[in-house]
Structure formats: C-alpha cells, structure tokens
C-alpha positions in Angstrom: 33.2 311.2 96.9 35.3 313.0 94.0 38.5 311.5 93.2 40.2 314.7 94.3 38.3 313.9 98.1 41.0 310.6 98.1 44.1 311.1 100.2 45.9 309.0 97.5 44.6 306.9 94.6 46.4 304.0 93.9 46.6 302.0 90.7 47.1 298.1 89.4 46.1 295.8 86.5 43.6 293.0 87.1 43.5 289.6 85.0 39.6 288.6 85.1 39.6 285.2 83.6 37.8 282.3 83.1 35.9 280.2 80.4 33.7 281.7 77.6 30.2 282.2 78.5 30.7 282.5 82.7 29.3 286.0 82.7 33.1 288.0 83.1 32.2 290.8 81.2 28.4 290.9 82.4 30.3 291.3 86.2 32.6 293.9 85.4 29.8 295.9 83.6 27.4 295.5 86.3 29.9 296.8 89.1 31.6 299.7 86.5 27.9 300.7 86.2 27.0 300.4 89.5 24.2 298.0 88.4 22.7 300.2 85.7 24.1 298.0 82.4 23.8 294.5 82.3 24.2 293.3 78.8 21.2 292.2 77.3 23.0 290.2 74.4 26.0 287.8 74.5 28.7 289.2 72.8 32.2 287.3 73.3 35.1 289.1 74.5 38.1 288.6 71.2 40.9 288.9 73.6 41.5 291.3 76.0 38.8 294.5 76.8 40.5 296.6 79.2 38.2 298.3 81.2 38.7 301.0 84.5 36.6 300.3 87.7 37.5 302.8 90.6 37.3 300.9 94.2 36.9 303.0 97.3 39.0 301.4 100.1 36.3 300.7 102.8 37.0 302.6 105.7 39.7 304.6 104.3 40.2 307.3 101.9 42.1 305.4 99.9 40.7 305.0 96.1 42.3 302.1 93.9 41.7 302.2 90.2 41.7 298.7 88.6 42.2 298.4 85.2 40.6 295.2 84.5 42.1 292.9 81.7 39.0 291.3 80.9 40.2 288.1 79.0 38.6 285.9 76.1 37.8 282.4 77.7 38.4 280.1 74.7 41.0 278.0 74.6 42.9 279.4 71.6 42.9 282.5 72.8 45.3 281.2 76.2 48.6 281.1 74.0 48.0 284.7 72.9 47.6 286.2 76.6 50.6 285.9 78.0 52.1 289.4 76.9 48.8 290.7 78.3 49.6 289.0 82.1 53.1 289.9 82.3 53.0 292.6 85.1 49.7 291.6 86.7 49.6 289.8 90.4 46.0 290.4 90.8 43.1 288.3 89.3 39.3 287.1 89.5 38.8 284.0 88.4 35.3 283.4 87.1 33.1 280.4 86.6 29.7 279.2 86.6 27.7 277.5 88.7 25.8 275.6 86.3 28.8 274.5 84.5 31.3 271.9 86.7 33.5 272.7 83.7 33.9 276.0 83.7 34.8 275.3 87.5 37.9 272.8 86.7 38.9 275.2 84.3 39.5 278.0 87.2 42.3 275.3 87.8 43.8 275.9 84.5 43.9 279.5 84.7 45.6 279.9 87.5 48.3 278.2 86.5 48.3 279.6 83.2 48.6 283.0 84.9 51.2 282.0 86.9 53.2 281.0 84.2 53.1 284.3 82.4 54.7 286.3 84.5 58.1 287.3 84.5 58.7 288.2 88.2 57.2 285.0 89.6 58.5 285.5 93.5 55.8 287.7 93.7 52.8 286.0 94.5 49.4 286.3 93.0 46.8 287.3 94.3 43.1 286.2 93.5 39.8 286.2 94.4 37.3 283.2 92.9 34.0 284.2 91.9 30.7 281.9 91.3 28.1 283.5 88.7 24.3 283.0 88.0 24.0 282.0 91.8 20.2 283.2 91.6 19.7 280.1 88.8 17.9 277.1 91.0 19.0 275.1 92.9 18.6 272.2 91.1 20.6 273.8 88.0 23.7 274.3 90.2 26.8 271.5 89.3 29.4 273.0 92.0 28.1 273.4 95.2 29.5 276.6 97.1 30.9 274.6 99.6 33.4 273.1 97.5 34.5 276.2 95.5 35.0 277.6 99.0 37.3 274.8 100.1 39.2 274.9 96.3 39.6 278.8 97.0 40.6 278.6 100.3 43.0 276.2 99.8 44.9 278.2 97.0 44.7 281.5 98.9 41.3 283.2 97.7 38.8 284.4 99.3 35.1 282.9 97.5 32.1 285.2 96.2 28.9 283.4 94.8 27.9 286.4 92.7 24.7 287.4 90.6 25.3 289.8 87.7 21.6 289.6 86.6 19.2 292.9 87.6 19.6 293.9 90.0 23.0 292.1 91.0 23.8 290.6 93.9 27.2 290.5 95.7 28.7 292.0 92.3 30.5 294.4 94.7 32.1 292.3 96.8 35.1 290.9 94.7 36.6 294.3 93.5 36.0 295.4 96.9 38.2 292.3 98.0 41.3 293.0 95.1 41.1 296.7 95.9 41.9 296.3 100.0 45.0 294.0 98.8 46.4 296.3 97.0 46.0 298.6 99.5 47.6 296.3 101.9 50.2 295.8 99.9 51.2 299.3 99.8 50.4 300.0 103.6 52.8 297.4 103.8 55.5 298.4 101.2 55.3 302.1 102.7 56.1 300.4 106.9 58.9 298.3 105.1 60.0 301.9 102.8 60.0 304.1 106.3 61.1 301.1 108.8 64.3 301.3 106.4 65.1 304.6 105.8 64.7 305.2 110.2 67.6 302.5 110.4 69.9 303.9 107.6 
C-alpha cells in the first residue's frame, strides 16, 4: 500500500538500545530494507542514528512511522543519551545470545531509560529482542526460556530474532511497538469521545 491508502498514519520515537556489538543497527537495517541490506562490516553506532521504519498496523489501515533512536551501546556514551530519551515511551532492547553480558545489561538500560524521562507516570513500553539466534546451539549463553521469563516479568513481549540473510523474525518486534502505539491511541481517542459525550 501507498501511504496515502492509510486511513491515518500515526507517529512516535523509538529508543533501540542495548550493548555495543548486539546487532541493533544490523536489525533496524534489515527490517527498513525489508531484508535487502544487512551490513556487511561492523561499523559502531557514535551516539544516536535516527532512522524511519514505516509499520503497517496488521489488520488495519493504520500506518505508524517509528523514528528509531538507534543508540551507541558503550558505556560512555549512557551519560550523553538522556536529552536523546526525553519524550520516548517506546523501546527495543537488544542483546545477544552468545553474550550473557549483553543480556544483564538489558537490565541496565531499562532503567537508564526510565530515568531520562521527564514525564515518568507514563509508562514505557518495550519489547526485548534476542539476536544471532541462528548461531548454534552450543554458542548460545541465555537460553530463550529465561529472557522470556525476564521480559515477561517487566512487561515485554520476547523475540529471538536473526538479522543475518535472509532474517528471521526481524519483523516481528516493530510489528509488536507499532500495534501499541496504535492501542494507545485507539485508546486515547474512546477516552477523547467518552468525554466530550458526557460534557
């Protein structure tokens, strides 16, 4: 579909964080290219790339347009991101499944991204993603299973992802960030017309 096909297009910033080297900006390039670019060098993010990924509302013709704060993952780069988050109360959190670190360190983010925003009544929502799940078996240090409890148990929904050709799942979290924001406003618009049929 062309955009002008969409009923209404809705808009929000995205925090996609995690540690350096967990494949962030391989995922968002995968699903911006619909699995046509996946980078073929490493080249670390230096702050924030901001990036637009257009998410069609399954089952709707709704479109959402992310624009997707993809964030450095080195630990000096955390006290410069704040000014970045201020404003965002959606997020994929990114780590590794070869790398039990970069797992704890989803931890750390959150927190971190909860802390940076100004309005924090509203809550955050996120979605936590597991990368290079095609890597054996025998390679992986976090077991689905437990990410899936962790996520569940902070209010996420869990994706074991592969950004490597030809992707796998890559889809599935933007899919998941766009239908919240569309929730949200379905809900925002009941609440907006409930209110103005009792004035």
């Amino acid at each position: 579909m062309k955009i002008t096909d969409y009923t209404a297009v809705l808009r929000s910033k995205v925090a996609v964080c995690g540690n350096a080297t967990v494949g962030k900006s391989a995922l968002v390039s995968m699903y911006t290219s619909q699995g046509q670019k996946f980078p073929k060098t490493y080249s670390m993010t230096m702050g924030v790339d901001i990036i637009l990924a257009q998410v069609p509302v399954p089952d709707t013709t709704i479109l959402v347009e992310l624009f997707l704060y993809d964030t450095a993952g080195y630990d000096v780069a955390k006290d410069t991101l704040a000014p970045n988050w201020d404003g965002i109360y959606y997020a994929i959190l990114v780590y590794d499944v070869s790398s039990q670190e970069s797992f704890e360190s989803c931890k750390e983010w959150l927190e971190e991204l909860k802390k940076a925003r100004l309005d924090r009544e509203r809550p955050l929502k996120a979605v936590l993603v597991a990368t290079k799940s095609d890597l054996p078996a025998q390679r992986h240090q976090v077991s689905n299973d437990v990410a899936e409890v962790w996520a569940n148990a902070n209010g996420m929904e869990f994706f074991a992802v592969s950004s490597a050709p030809p992707g796998l799942n890559v889809e599935a979290p933007f899919t998941a960030i766009g239908k919240a924001i569309h929730k949200n406003y379905e809900e925002k618009l009941t609440a907006y017309q409930d209110a103005c049929q009792n004035y």
